[in-house]
MDAnalysis code that builds the backbone (N, CA, C; Angstrom):
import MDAnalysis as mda
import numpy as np

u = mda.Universe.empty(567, n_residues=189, atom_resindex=np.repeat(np.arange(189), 3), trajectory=True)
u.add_TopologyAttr("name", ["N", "CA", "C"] * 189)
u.add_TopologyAttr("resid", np.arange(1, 190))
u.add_TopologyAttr("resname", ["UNK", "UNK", "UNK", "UNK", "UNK", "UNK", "UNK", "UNK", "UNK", "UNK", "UNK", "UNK", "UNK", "UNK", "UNK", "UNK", "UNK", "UNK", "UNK", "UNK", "UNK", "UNK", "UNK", "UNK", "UNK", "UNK", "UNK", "UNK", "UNK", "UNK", "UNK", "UNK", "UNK", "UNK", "UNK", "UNK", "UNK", "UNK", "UNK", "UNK", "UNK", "UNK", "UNK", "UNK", "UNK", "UNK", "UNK", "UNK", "UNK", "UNK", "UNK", "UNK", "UNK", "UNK", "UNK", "UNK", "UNK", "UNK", "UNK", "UNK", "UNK", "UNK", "UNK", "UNK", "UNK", "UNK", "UNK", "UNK", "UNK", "UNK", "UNK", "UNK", "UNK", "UNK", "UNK", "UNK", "UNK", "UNK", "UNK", "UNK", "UNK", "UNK", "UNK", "UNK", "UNK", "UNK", "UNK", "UNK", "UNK", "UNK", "UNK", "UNK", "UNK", "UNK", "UNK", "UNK", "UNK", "UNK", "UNK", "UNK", "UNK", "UNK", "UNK", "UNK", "UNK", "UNK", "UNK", "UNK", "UNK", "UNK", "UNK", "UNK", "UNK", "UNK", "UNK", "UNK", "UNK", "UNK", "UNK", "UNK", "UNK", "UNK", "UNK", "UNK", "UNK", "UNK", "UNK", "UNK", "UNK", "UNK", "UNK", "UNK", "UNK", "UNK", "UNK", "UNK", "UNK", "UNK", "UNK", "UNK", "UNK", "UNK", "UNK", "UNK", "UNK", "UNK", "UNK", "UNK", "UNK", "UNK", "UNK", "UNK", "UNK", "UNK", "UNK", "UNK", "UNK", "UNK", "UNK", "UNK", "UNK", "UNK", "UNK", "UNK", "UNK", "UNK", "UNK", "UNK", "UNK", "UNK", "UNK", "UNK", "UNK", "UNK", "UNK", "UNK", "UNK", "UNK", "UNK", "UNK", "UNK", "UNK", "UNK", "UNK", "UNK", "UNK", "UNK", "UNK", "UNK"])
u.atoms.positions = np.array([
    [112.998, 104.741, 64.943],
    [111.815, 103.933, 65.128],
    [111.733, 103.470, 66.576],
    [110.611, 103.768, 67.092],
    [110.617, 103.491, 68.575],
    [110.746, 101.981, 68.909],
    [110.140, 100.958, 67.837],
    [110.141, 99.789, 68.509],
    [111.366, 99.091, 68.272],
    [112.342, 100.057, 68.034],
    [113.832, 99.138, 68.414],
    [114.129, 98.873, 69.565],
    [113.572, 99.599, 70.527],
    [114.297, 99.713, 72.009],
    [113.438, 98.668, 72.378],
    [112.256, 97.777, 71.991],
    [111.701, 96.258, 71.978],
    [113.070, 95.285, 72.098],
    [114.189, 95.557, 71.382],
    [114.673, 94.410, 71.096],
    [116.221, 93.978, 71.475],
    [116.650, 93.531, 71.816],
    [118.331, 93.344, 72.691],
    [119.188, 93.839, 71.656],
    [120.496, 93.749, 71.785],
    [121.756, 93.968, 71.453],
    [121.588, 93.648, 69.967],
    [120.931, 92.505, 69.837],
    [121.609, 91.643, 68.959],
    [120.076, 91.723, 67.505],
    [119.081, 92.707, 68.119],
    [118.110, 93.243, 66.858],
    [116.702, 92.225, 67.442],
    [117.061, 91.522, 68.373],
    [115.877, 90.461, 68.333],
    [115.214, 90.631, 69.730],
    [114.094, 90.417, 69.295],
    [112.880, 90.778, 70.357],
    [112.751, 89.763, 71.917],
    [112.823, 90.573, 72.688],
    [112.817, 90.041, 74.074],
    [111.905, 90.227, 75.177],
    [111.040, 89.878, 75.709],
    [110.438, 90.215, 76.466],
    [110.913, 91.351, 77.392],
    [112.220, 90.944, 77.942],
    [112.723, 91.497, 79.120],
    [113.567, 92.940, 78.044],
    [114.164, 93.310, 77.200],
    [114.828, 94.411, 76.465],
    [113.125, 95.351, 76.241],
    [111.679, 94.867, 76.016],
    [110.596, 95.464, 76.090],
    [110.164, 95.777, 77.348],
    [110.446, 95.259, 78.637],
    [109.996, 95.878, 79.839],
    [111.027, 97.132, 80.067],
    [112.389, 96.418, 79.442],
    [113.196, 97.558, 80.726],
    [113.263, 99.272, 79.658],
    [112.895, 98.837, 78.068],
    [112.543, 99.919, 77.554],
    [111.129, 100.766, 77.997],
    [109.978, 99.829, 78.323],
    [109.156, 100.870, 78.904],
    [109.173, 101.300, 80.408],
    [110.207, 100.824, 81.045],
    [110.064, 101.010, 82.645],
    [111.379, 102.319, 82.751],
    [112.082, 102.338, 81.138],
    [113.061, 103.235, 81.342],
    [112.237, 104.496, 80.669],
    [111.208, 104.219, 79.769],
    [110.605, 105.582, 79.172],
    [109.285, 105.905, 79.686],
    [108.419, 104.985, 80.895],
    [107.406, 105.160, 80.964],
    [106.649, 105.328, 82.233],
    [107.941, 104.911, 83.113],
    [107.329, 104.835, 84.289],
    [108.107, 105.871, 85.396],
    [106.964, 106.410, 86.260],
    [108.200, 107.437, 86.484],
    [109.254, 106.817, 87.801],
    [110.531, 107.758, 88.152],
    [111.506, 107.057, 88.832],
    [111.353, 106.678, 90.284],
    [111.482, 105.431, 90.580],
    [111.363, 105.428, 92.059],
    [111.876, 106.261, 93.307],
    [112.776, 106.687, 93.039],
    [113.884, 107.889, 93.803],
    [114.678, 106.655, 94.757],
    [114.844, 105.787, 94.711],
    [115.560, 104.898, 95.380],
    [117.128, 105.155, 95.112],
    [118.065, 104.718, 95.685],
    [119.698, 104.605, 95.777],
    [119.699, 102.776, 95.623],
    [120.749, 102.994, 94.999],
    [121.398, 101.162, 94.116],
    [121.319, 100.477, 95.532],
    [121.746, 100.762, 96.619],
    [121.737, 99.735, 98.060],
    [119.434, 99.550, 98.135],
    [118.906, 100.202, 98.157],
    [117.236, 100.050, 98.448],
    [116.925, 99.580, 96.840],
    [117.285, 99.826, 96.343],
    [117.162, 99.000, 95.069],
    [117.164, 97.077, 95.401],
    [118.224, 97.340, 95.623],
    [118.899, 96.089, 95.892],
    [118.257, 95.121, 97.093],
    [117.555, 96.064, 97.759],
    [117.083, 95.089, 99.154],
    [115.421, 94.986, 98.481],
    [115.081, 95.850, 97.780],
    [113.765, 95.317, 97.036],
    [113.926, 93.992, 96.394],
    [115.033, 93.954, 95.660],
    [114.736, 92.480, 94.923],
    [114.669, 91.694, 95.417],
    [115.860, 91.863, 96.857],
    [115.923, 90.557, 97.898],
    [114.923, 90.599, 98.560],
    [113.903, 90.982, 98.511],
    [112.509, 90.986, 99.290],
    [111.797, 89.849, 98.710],
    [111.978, 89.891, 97.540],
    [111.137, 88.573, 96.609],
    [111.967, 87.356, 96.772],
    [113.344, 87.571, 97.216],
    [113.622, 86.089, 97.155],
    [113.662, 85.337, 98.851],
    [112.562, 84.992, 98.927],
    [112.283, 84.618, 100.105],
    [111.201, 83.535, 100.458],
    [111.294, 82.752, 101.414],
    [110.471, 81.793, 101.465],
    [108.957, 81.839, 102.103],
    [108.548, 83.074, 102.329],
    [107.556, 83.598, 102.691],
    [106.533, 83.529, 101.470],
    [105.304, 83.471, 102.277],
    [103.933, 83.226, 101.268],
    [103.736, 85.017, 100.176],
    [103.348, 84.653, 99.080],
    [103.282, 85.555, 98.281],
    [102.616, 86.945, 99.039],
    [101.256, 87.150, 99.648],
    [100.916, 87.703, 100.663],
    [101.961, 88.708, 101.086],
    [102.937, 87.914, 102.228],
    [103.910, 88.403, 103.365],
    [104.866, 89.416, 102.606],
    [105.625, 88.732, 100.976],
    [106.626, 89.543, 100.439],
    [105.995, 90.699, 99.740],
    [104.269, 90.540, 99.354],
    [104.080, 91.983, 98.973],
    [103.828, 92.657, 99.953],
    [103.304, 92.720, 101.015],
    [102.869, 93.799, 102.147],
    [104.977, 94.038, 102.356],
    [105.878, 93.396, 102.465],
    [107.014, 94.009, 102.924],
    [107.529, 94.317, 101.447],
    [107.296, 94.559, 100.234],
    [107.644, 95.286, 99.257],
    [106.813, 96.470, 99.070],
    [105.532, 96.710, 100.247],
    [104.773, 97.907, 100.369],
    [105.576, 98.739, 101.889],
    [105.752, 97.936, 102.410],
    [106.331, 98.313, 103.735],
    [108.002, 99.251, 103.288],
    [108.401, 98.355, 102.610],
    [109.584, 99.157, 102.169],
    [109.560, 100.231, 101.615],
    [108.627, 100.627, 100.799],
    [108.224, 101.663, 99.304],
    [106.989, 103.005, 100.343],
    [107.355, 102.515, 101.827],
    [106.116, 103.337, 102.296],
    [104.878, 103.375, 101.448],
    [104.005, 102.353, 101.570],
    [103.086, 102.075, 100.798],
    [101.894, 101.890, 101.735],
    [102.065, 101.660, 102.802],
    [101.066, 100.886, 103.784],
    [99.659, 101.682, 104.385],
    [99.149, 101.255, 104.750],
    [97.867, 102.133, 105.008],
    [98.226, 102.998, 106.755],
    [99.136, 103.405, 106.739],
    [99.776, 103.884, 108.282],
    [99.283, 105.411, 108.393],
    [98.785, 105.490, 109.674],
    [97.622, 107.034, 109.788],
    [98.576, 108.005, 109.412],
    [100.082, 108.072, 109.051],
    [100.374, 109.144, 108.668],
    [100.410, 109.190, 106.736],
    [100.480, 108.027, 106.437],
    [100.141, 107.613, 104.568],
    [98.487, 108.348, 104.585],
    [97.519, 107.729, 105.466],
    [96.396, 108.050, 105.312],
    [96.153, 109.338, 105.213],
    [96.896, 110.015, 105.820],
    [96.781, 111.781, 106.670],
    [97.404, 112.348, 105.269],
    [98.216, 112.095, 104.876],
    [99.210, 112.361, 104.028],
    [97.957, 112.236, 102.315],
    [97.615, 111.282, 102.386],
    [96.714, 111.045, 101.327],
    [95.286, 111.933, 101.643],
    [95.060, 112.791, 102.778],
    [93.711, 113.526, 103.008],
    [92.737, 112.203, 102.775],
    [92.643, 110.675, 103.708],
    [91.849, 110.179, 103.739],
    [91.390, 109.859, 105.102],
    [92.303, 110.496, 105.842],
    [92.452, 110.691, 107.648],
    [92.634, 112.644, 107.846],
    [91.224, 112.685, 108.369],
    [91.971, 113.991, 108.769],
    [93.111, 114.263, 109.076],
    [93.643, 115.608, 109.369],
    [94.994, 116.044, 110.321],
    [94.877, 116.816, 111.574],
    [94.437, 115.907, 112.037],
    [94.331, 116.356, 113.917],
    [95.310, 115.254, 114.405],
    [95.518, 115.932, 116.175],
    [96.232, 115.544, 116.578],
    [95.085, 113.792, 116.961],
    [96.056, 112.811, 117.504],
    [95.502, 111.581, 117.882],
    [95.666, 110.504, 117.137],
    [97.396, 110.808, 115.595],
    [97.248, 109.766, 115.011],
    [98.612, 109.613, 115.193],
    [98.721, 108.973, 116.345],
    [99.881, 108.675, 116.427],
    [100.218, 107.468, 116.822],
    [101.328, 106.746, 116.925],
    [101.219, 105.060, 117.363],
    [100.257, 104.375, 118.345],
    [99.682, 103.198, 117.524],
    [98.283, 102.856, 118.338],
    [99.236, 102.395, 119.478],
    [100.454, 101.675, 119.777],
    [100.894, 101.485, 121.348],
    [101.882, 101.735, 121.600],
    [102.561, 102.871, 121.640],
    [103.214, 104.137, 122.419],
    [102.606, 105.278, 122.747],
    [101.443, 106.128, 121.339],
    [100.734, 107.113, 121.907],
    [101.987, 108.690, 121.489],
    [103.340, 108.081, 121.443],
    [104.190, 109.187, 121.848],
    [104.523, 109.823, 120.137],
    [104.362, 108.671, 119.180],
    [105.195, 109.845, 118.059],
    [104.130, 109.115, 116.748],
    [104.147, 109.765, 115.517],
    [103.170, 109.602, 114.711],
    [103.555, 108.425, 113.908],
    [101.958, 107.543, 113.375],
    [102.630, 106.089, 112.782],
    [103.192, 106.408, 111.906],
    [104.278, 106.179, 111.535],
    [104.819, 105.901, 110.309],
    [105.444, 104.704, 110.321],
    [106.480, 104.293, 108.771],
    [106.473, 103.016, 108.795],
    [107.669, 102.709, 110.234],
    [108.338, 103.565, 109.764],
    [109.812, 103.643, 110.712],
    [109.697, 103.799, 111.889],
    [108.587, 104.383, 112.273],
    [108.192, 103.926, 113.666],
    [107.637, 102.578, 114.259],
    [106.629, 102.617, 113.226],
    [105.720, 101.362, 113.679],
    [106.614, 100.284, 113.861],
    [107.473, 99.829, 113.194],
    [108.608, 98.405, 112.734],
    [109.819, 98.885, 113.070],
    [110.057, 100.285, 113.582],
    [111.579, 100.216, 113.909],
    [111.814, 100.511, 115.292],
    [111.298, 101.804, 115.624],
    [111.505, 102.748, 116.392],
    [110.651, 102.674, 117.844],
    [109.188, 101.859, 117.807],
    [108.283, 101.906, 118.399],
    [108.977, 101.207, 119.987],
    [108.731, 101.631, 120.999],
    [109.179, 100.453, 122.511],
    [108.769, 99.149, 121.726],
    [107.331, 98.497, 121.272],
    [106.959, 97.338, 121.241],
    [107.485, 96.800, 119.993],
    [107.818, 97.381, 119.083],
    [108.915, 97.179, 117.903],
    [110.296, 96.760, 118.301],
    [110.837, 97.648, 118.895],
    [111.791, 97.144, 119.101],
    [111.959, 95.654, 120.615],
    [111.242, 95.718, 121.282],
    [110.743, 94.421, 122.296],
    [111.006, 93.266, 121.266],
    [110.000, 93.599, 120.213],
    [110.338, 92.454, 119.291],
    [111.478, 91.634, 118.421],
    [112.150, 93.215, 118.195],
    [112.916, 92.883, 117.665],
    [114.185, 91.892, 118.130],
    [114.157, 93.014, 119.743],
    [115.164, 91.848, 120.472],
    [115.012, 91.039, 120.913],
    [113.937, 90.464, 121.008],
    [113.241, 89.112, 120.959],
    [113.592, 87.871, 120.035],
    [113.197, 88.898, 119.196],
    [113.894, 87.793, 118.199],
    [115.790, 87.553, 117.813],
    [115.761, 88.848, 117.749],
    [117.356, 88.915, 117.934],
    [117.668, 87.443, 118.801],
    [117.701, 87.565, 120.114],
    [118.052, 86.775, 121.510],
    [117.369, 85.202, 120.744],
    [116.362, 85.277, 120.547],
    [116.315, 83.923, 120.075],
    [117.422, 82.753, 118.998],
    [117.709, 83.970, 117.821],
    [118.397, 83.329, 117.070],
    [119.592, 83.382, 117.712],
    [120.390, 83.952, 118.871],
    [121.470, 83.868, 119.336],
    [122.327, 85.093, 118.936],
    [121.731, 86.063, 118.124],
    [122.613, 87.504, 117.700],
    [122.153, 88.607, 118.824],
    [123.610, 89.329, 118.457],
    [123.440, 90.311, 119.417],
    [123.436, 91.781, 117.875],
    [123.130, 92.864, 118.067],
    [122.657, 93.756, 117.510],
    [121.912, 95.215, 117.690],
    [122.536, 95.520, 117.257],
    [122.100, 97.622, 117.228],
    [120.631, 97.676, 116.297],
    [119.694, 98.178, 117.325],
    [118.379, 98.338, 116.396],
    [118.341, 99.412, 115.716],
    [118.056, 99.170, 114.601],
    [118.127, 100.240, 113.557],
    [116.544, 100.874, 112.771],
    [117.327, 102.082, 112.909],
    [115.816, 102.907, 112.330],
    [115.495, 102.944, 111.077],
    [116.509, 102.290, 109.987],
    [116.045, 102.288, 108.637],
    [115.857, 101.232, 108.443],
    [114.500, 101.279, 108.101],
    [114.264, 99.312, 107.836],
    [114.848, 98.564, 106.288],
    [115.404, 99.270, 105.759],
    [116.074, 98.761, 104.434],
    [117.620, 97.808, 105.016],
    [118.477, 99.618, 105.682],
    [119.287, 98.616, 106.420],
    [119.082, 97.350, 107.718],
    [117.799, 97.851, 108.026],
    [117.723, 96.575, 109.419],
    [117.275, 95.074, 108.451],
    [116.663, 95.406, 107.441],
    [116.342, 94.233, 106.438],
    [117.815, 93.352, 105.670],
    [118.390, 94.568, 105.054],
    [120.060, 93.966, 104.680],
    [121.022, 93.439, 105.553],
    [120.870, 93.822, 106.717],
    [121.495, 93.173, 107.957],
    [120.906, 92.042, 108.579],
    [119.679, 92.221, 108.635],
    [119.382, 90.472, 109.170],
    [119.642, 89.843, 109.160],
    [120.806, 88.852, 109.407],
    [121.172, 87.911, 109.013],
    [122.494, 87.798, 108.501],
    [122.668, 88.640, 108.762],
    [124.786, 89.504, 108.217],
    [125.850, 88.124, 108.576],
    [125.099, 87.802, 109.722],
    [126.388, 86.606, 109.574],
    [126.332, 85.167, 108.926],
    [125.424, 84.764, 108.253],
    [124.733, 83.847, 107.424],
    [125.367, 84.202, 105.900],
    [125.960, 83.299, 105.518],
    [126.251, 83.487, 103.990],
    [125.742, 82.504, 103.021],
    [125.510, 81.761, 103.475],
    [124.699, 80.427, 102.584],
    [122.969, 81.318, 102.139],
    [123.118, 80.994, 101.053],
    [121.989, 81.656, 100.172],
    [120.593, 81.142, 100.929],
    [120.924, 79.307, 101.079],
    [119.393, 78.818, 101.556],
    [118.976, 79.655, 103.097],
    [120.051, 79.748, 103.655],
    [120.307, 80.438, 105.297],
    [119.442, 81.678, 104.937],
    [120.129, 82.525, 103.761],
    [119.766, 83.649, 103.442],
    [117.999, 84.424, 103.153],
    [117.499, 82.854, 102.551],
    [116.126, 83.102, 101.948],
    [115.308, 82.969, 103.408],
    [116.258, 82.171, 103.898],
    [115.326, 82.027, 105.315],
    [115.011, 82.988, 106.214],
    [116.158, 83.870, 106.706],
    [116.621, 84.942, 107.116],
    [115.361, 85.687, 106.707],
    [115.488, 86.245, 105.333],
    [114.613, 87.310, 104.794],
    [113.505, 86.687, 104.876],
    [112.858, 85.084, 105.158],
    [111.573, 84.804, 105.776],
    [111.143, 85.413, 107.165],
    [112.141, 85.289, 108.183],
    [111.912, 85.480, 109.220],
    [111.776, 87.039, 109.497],
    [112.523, 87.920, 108.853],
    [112.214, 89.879, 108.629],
    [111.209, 89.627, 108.580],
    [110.279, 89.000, 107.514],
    [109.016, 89.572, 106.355],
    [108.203, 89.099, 107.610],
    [108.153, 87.991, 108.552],
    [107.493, 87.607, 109.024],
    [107.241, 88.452, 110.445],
    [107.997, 88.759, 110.941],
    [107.893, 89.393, 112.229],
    [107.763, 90.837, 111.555],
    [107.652, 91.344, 110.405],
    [106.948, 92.820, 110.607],
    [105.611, 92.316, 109.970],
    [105.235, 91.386, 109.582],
    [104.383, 91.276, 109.134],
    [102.938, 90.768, 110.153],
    [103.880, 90.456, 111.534],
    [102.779, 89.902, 112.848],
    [102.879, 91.203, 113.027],
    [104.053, 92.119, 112.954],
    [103.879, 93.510, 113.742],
    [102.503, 93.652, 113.045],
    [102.170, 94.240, 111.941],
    [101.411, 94.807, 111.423],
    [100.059, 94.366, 112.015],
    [100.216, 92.784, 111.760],
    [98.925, 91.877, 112.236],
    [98.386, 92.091, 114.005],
    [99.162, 92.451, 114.949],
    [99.209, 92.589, 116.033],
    [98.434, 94.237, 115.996],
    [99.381, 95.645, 115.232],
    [98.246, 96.346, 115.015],
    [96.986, 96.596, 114.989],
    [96.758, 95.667, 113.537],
    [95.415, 95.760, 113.049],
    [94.569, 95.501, 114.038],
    [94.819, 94.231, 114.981],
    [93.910, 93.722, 115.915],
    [93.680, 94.462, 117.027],
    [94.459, 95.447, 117.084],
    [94.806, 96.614, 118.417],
    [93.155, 97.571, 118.475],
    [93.480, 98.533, 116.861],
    [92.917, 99.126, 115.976],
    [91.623, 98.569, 115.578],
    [91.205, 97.687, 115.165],
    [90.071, 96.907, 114.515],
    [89.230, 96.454, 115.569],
    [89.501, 96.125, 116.581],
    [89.230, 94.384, 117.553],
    [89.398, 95.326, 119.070],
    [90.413, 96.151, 119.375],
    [90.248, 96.421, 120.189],
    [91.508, 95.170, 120.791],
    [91.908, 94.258, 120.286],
    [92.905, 93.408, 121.984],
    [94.113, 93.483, 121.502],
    [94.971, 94.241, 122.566],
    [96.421, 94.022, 122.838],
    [96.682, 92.546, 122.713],
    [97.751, 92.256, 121.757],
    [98.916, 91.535, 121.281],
    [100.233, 91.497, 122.065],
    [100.424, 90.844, 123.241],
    [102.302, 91.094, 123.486],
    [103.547, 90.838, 122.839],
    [104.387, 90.933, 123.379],
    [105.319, 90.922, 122.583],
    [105.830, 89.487, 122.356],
    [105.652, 88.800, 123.884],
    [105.807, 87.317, 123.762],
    [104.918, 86.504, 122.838],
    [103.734, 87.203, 122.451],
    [102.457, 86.477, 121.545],
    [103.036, 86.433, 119.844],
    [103.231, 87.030, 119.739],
    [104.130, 87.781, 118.638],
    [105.384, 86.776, 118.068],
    [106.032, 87.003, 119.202],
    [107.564, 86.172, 119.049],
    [107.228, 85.094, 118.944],
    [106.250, 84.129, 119.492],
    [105.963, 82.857, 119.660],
    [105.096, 82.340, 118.575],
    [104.497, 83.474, 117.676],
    [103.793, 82.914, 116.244],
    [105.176, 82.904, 115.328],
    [105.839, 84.342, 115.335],
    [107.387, 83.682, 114.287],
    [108.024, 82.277, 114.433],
    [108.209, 82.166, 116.045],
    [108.609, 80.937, 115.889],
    [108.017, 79.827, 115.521],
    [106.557, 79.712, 115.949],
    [106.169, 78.836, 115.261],
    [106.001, 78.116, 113.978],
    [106.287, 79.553, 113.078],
    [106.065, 79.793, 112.140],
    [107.504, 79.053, 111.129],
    [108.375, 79.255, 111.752],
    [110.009, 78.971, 111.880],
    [109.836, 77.203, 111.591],
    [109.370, 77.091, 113.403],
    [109.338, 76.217, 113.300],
    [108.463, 74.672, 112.010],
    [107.359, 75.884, 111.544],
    [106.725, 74.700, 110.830],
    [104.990, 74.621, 111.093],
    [105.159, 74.438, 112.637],
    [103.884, 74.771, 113.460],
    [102.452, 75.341, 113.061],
    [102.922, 76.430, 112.667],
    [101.712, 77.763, 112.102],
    [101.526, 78.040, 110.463],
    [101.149, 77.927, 110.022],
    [101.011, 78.713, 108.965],
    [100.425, 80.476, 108.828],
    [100.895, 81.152, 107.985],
    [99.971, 82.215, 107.879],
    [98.839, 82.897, 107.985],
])
């Protein structure tokens, strides 16, 4: 009878023994490894506005509207010219845009230098996400940490759009100085 797998160990009905039976028979597999697994969940536990943690639970899952997702989806042609709105040199993707990019990484060590860490920029943003903050072990430290990731790819993005949309360059100091504010209290979203 199918609607046993509704119900826990113990015969009785659970909300959660009914999700993980239809997410185990119904949905198809993410292709993820137990470590990107793992940095998804810690994506939600964070002190960032609901907003910020879904665009970086899309950011992670390559979800984002980036001219090579678009190209990829045949909703952007495939000619040449879609490549990072500010380098010009290699095509958007996510790992470029937030990892790899000169003005990506500007940022990054920007922020790096602010909080006082020193650090190897990394091209996988799962591991540059699980590392943030590597030397912080206090959980509250921790949620904060994963505020401050979600937040600075999340101006990245915002700095984009305005590139793209609007037409005005964003620096890198403009950027760094809304996280902090943001840090600080200052700014909201």
């Amino acid at each position: 009878m199918w609607f046993k797998g509704l119900c826990n160990y113990d015969g009785i009905y659970t909300v959660k023994a009914s999700y993980n039976f239809l997410a185990t028979n119904f949905l198809p597999p993410l292709g993820l490894n137990a470590e990107e697994c793992s940095s998804l969940y810690k994506v939600w536990d964070s002190y960032a506005p609901l907003k910020v943690i879904i665009f970086n639970w899309q950011l992670l899952r390559h979800r984002l509207p980036t001219r090579s997702n678009l190209m990829r989806r045949c909703i952007l042609p495939s000619v040449p010219g879609v490549n990072c709105c500010w380098c010009s040199s290699f095509q958007e993707t996510e790992k470029h845009l937030f990892a790899t990019c000169r003005v990506a990484a500007a940022v990054w060590a920007e922020v790096y230098n602010w909080m006082g860490l020193t650090t190897v920029l990394l091209g996988n943003l799962f591991t540059s996400f699980d590392t943030f903050g590597f030397p912080f072990k206090c959980k509250k430290h921790l949620k904060g940490l994963n505020m401050i990731w979600q937040v600075v790819t999340w101006r990245l993005w915002m700095a984009r759009n305005v590139l793209i949309f609007d037409g005005k360059k964003t620096t890198v100091c403009d950027i760094v100085e809304v996280v902090k504010s943001i840090h600080n209290g200052d700014t909201y979203f």
